[in-house]
LOFIBA-632295 format. One record per residue: residue number from 1; residue in one letter; z, x, y of N, C-alpha, C in turn. Coordinates in steps of 0.02 Angstrom, whole numbers. Each point is the difference from the previous one (the first is absolute). Example, Ala and Ser with C-alpha at 12.3 -4.5 7.8 and 13.67 -1.06 7.14 Angstrom:
// residues 2
1, a, 390, 660, -284, 0, -45, 59, 0, 45, 60
2, s, -36, -18, 53, 3, 42, 59, 37, -39, 55
// end
This chain:
// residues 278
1, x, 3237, 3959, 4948, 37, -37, 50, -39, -61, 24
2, x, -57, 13, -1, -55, -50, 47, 6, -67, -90
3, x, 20, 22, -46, -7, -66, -42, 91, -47, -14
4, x, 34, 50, 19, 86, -12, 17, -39, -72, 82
5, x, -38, 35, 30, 11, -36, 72, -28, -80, -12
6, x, -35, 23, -56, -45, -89, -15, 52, -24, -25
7, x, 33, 14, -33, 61, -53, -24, 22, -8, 43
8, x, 43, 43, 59, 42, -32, 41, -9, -46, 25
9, x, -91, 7, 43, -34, -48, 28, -13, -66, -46
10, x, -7, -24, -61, 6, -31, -39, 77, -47, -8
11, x, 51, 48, -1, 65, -55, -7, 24, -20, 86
12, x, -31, 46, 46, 35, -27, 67, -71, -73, 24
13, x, -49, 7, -28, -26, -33, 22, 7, -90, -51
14, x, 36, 24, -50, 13, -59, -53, 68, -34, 53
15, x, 44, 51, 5, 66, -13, 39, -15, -37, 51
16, x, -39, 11, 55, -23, -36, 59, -54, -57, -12
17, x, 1, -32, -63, -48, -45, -7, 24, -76, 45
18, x, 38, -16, -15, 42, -67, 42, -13, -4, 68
19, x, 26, 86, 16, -14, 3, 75, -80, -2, 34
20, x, -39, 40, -30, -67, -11, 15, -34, -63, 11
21, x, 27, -34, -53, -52, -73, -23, 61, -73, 59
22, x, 44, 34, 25, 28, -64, 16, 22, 49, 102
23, x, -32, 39, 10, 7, 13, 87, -78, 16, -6
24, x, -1, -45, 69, -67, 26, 16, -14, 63, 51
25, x, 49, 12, 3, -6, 59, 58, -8, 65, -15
26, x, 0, -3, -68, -17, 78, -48, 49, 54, 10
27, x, 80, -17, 25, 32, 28, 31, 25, 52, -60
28, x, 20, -37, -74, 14, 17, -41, -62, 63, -39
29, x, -61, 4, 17, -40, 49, -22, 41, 59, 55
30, x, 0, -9, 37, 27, 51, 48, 41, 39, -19
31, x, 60, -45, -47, 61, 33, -33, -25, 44, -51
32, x, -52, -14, -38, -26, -1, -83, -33, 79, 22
33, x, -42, -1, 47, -26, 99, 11, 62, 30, 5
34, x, 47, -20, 49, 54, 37, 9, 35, 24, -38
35, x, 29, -40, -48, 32, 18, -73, -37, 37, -34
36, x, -67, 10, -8, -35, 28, -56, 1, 43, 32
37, x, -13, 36, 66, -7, 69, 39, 75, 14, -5
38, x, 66, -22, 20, 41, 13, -23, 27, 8, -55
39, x, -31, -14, -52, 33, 5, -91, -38, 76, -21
40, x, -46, 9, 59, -36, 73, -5, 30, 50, 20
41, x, 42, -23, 41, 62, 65, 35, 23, 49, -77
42, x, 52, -34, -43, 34, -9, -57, -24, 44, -31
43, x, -64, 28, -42, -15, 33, -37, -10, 72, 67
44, x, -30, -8, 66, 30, 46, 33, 53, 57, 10
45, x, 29, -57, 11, 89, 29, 29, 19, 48, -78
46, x, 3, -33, -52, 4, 28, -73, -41, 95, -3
47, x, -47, -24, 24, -36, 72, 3, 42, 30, 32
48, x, -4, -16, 73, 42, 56, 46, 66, 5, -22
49, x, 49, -19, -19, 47, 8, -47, 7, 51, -51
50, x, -74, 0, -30, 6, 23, -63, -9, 83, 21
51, x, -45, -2, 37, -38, 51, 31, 68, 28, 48
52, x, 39, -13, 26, 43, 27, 34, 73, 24, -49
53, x, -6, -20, -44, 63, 20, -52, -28, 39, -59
54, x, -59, 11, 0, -10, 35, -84, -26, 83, 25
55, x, 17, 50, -31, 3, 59, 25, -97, 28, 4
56, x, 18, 34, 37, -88, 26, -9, -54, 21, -65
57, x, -28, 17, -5, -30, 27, -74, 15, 78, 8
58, x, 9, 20, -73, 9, 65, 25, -57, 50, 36
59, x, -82, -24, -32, -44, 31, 28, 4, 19, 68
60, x, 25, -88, 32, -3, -9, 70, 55, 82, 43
61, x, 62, -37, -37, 48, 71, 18, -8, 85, -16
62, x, -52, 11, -53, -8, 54, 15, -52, 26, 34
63, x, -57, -34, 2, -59, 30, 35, -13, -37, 68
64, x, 42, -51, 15, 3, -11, 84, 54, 29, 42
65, x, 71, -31, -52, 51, 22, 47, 33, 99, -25
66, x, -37, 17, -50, 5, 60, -34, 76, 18, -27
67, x, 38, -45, -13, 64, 2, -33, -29, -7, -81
68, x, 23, 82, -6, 2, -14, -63, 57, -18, -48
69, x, 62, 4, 23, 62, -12, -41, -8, -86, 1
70, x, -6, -36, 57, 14, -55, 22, -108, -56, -61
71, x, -13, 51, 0, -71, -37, -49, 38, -1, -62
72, x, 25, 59, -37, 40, -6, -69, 40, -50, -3
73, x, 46, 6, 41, 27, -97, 10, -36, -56, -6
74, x, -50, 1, 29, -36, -63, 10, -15, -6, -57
75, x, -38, 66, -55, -40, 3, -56, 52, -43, -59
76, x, 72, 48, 23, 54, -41, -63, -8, -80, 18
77, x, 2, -8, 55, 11, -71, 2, -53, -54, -16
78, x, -73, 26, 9, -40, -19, -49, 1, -29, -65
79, x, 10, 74, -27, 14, 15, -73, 76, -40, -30
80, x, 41, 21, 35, 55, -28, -32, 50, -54, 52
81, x, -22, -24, 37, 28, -41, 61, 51, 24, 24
82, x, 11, 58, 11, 66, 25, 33, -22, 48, 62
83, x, 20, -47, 58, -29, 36, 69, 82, 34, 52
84, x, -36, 69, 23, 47, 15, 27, -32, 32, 57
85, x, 45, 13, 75, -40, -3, 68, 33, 77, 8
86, x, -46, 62, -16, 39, 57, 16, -20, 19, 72
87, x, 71, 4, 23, 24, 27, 76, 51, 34, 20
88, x, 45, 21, -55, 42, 60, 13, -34, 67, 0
89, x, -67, 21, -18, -20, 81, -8, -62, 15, 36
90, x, -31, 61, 5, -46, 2, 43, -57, -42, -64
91, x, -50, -14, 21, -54, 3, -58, -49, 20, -15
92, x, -13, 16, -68, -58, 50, -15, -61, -16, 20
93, x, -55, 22, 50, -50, -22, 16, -59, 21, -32
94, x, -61, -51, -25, -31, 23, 1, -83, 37, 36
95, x, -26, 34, -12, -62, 12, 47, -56, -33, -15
96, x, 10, -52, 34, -77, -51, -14, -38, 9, 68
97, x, -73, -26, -5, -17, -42, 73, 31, -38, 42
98, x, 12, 12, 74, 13, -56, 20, -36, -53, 17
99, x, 2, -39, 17, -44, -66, 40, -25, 8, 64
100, x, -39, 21, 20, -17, 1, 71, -74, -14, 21
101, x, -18, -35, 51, -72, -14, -8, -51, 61, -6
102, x, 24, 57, 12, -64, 76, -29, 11, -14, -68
103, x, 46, -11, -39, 16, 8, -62, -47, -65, -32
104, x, -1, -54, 26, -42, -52, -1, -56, 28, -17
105, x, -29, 4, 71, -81, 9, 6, -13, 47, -63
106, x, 34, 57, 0, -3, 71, -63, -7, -43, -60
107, x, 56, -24, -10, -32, -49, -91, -36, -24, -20
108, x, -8, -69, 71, -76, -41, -29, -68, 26, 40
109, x, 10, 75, 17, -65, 36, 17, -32, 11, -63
110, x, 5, -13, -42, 10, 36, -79, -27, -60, -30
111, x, -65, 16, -24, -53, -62, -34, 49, -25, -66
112, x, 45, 28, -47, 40, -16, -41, 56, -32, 15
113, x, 1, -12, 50, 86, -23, 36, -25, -52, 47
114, x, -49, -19, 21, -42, -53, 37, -44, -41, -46
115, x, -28, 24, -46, -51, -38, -37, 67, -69, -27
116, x, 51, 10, -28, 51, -41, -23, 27, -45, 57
117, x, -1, 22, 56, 20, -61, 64, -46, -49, 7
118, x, -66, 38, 0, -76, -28, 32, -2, -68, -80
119, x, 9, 17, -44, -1, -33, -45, 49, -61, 3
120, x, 60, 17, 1, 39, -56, 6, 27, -48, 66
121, x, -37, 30, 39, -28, -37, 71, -53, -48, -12
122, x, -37, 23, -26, -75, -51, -29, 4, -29, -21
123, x, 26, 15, -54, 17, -68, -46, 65, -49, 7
124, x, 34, 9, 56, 55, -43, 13, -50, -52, 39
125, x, -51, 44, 30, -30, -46, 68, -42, -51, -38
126, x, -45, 22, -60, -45, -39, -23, 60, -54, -43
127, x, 21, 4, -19, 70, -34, -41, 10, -59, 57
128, x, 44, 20, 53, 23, -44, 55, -75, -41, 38
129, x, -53, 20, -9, -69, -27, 46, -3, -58, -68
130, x, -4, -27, -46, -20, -17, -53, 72, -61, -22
131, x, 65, 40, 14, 56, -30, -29, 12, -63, 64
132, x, -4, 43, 66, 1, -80, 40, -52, -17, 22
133, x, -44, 13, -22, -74, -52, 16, 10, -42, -59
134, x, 34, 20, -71, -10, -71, -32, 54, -47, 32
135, x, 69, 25, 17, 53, -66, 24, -21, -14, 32
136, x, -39, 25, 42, -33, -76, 76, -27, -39, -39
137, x, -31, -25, -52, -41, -54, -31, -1, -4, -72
138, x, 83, -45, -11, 18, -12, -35, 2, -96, -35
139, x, -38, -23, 58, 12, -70, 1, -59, -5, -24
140, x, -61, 20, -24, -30, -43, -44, 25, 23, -83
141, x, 55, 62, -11, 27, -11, -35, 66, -12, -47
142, x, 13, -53, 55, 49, -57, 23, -27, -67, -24
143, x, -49, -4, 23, -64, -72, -9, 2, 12, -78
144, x, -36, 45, -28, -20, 2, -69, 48, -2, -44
145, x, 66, 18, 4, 65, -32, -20, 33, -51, -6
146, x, -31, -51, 44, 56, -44, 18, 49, -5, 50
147, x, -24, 48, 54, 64, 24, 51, -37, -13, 65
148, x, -54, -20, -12, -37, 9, 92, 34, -29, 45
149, x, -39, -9, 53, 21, -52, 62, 21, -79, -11
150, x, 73, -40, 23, -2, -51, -16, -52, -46, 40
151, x, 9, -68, -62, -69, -28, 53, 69, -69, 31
152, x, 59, 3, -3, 29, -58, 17, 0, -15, 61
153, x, -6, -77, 4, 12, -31, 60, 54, 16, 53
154, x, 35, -3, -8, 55, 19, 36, 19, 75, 36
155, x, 6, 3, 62, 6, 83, 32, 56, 33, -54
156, x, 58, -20, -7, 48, 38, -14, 0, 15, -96
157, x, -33, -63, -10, -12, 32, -86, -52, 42, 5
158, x, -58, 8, 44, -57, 43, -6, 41, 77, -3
159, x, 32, -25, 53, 35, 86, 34, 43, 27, -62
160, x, 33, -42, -36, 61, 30, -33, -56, -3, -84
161, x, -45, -31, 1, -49, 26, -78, -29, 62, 27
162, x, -43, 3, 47, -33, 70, 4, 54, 60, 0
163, x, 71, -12, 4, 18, 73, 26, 51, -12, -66
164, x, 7, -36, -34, 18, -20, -95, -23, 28, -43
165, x, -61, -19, 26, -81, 21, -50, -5, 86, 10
166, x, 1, 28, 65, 14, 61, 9, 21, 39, -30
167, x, 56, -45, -5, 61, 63, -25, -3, 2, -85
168, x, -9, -60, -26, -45, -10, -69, -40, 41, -31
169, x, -58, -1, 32, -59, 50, 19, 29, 69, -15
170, x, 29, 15, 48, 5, 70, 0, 54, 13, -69
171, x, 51, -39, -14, 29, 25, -51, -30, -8, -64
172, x, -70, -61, 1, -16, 13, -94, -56, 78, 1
173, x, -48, 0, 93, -17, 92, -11, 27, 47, -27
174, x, 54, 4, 26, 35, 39, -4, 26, 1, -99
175, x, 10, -43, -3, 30, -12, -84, -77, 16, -35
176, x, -58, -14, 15, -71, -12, -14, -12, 108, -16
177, x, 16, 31, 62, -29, 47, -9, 45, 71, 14
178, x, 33, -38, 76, 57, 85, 25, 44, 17, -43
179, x, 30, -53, -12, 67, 43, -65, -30, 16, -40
180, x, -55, -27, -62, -14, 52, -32, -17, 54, -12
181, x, -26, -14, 61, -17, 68, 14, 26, 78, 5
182, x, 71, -45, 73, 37, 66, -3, 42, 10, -101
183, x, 16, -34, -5, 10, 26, -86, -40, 47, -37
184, x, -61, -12, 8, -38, 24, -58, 8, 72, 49
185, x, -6, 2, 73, -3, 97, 26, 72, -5, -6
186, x, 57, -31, -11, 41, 41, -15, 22, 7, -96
187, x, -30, -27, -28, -8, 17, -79, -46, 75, -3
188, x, -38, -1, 28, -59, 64, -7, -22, 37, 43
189, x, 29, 2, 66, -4, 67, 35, 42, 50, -12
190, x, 27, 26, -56, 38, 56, 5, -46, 39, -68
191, x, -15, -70, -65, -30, 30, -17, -82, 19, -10
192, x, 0, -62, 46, -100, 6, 5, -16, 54, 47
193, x, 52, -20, 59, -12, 65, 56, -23, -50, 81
194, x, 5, 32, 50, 10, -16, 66, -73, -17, 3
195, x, -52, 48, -6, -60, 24, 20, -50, -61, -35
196, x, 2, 16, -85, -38, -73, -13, 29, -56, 4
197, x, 47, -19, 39, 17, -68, -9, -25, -19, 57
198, x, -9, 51, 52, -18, -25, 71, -82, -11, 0
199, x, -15, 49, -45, -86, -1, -5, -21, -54, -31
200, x, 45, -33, -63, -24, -40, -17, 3, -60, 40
201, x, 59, -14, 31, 16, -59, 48, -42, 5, 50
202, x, -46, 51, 40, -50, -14, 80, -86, 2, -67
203, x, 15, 49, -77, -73, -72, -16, -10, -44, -53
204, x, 39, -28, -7, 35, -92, -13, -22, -30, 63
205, x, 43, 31, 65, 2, -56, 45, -67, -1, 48
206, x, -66, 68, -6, -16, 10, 18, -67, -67, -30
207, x, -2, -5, -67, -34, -20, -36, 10, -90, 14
208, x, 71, -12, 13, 2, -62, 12, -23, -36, 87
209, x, 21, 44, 6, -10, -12, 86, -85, -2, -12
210, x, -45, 45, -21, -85, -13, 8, -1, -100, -42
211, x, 24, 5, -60, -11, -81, -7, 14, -42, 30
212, x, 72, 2, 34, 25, -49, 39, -41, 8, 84
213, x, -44, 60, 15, -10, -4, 64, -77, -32, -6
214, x, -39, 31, -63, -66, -20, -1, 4, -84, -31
215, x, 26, -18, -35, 21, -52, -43, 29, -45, 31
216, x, 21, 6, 53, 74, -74, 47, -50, -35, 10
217, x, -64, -17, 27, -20, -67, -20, -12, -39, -44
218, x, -25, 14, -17, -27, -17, -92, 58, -17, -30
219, x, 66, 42, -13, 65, 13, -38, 32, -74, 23
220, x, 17, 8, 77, 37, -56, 44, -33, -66, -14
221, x, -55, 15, 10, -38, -92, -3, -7, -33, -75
222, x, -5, 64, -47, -3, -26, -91, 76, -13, 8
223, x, 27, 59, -28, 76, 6, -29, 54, 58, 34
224, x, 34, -58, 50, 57, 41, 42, 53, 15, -63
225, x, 2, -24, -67, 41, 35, -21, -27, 55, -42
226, x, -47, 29, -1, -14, 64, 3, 20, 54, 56
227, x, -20, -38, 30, 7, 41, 66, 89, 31, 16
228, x, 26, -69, -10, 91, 15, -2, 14, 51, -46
229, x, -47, 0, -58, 16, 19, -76, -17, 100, 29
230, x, -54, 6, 44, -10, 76, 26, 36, 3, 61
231, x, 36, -36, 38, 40, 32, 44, 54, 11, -37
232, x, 37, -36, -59, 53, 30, -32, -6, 48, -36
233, x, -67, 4, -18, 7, 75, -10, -8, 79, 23
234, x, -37, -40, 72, 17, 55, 62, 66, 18, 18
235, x, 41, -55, -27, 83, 27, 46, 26, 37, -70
236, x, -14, -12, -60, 9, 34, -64, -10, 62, 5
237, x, -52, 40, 30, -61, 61, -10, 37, 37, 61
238, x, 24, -45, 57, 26, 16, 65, 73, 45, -40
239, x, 32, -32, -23, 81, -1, -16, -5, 80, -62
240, x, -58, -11, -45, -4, 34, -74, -62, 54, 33
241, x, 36, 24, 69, -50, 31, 25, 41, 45, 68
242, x, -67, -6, 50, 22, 24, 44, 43, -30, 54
243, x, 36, -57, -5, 56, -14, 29, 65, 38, 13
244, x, 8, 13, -78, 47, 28, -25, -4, 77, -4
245, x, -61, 31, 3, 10, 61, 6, -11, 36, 53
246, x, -33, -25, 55, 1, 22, 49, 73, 6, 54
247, x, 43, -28, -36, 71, -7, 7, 16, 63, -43
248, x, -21, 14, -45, 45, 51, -35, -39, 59, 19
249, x, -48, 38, 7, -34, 35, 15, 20, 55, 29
250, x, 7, -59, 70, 16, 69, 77, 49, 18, -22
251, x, 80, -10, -51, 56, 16, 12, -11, 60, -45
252, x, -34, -10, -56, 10, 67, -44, -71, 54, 38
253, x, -45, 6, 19, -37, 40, 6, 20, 44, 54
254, x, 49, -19, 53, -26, 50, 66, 88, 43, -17
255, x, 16, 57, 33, 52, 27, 10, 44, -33, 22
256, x, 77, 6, -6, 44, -32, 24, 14, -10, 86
257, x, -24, 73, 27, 27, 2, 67, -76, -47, 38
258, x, -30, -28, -36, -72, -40, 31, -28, -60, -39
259, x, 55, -28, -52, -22, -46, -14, 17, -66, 14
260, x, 42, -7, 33, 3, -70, 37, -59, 3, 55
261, x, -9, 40, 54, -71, -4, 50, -36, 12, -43
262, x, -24, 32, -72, -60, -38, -22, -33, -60, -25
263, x, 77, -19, -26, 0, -65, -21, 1, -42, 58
264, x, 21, 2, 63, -1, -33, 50, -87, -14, 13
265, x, -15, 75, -10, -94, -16, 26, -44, -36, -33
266, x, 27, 9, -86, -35, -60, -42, 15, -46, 15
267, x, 56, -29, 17, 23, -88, 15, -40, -22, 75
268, x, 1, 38, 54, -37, -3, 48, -56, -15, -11
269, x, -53, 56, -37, -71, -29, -5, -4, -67, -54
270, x, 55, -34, -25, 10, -29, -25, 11, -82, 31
271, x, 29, 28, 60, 17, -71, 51, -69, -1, 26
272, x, -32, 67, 12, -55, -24, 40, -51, -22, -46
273, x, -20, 1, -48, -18, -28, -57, -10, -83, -6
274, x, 48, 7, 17, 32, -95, 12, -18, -26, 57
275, x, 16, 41, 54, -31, -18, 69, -60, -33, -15
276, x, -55, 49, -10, -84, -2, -4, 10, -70, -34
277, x, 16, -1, -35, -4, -69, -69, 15, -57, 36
278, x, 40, 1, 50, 35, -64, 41, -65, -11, 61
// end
């Protein structure tokens, strides 16, 4: 989504070029966030839509809501797209766990049922500490592109090249390293596997991050396009890594009646991750 958003920001900011370069009052940038935070609604609303009309999973229905007649439905409809909402009969229940916070504490009291949270908590956090500490400082590789800061005379061409150049920037990164990325984990995580793709992606990126952290002077003052040349392939290693699987992770590992709050707790230590980094 975040490489969908550089385009947007890219054609609304091409769209508002006239206006930028010919009011001085910057009234028209004003419009230009607005639209782009609003063109963000859109893929929103679509979710909640989607999410409000498509029937549950059957897992979900039998081991949360314990309908078992009403999961076989879901299962056909899976399997063969034919969904039906049974509510004329009693329904067959089954005897699972319920959800309750004793039931909580009881699971991940259990070094086998915690070691898998503790894990994908960690590594969402080290992922997110790393993923936006590089977007804060992206403009010297912007500079080494061709995209830096304008140097023009004029307020309103300065304003409308730097936030041009921006949006530039971020879309040849993005073409440079994220999409391939997500491709190659979705060509070979099903059959390479969840586990080494993530291991390999935190030491790739682990390995690049020591050059680029011990190396940024030397690298920056010889050859910033080296330097561009290893942040694209930090967002490569990011994407053909643990970007992408730390997204897939929490959903398959924890039980149904606890895996959205586990997955909630990975994404959490995940924001806070990002916090620290900011």
């Amino acid at each position: 989504m975040l490489r969908v958003a550089s385009i947007v920001a890219l054609v609304v900011t091409a769209s508002f070029k006239n206006a930028v370069l010919d009011k001085p009052d910057y009234r028209s940038v004003d419009y230009m966030w607005r639209i782009v935070i609003g063109i963000g609604m859109i893929p929103g609303l679509l979710a909640i839509y989607s999410r409000m009309t498509i029937p549950e999973s059957p897992r979900f229905t039998m081991d949360v809501e314990r309908n078992l007649d009403q999961a076989e439905s879901d299962a056909d409809f899976v399997k063969f797209g034919k969904f039906d909402i049974i509510e004329d009969r009693v329904p067959r229940r089954v005897e699972v766990p319920t959800a309750s916070r004793r039931d909580f504490i009881t699971y991940f009291s259990k070094w086998p049922n915690l070691a898998p949270l503790i894990g994908c908590a960690y590594s969402w956090f080290a992922l997110d500490f790393a993923f936006y500490g590089l977007g804060l400082n992206p403009s010297i590789i912007f500079h080494a592109i061709g995209f830096g800061n304008s140097r023009a005379a004029v307020p309103n061409q300065r304003a409308f090249d730097n936030m041009y150049n921006t949006a530039v920037g971020n879309v040849i990164l993005s073409i440079a390293g994220l999409i391939p990325g997500y491709w190659f984990t979705f060509a070979f995580i099903d059959s390479w596997g969840r586990k080494p793709i993530q291991f390999m992606g935190f030491t790739m990126l682990t390995i690049i991050f020591i050059v680029m952290g011990f190396g940024y002077n030397k690298i920056t003052s010889e050859n910033q396009g080296s330097f561009a040349f290893l942040y694209a392939l930090a967002n490569f290693f990011q994407n053909f890594g643990p970007n992408c699987t730390t997204f897939v992770l929490p959903g398959e590992l924890f039980p149904t009646r606890y895996r959205s709050t586990s997955h909630g707790i990975s994404a959490a230590s995940g924001k806070l991750g990002a916090v620290l980094a900011q």
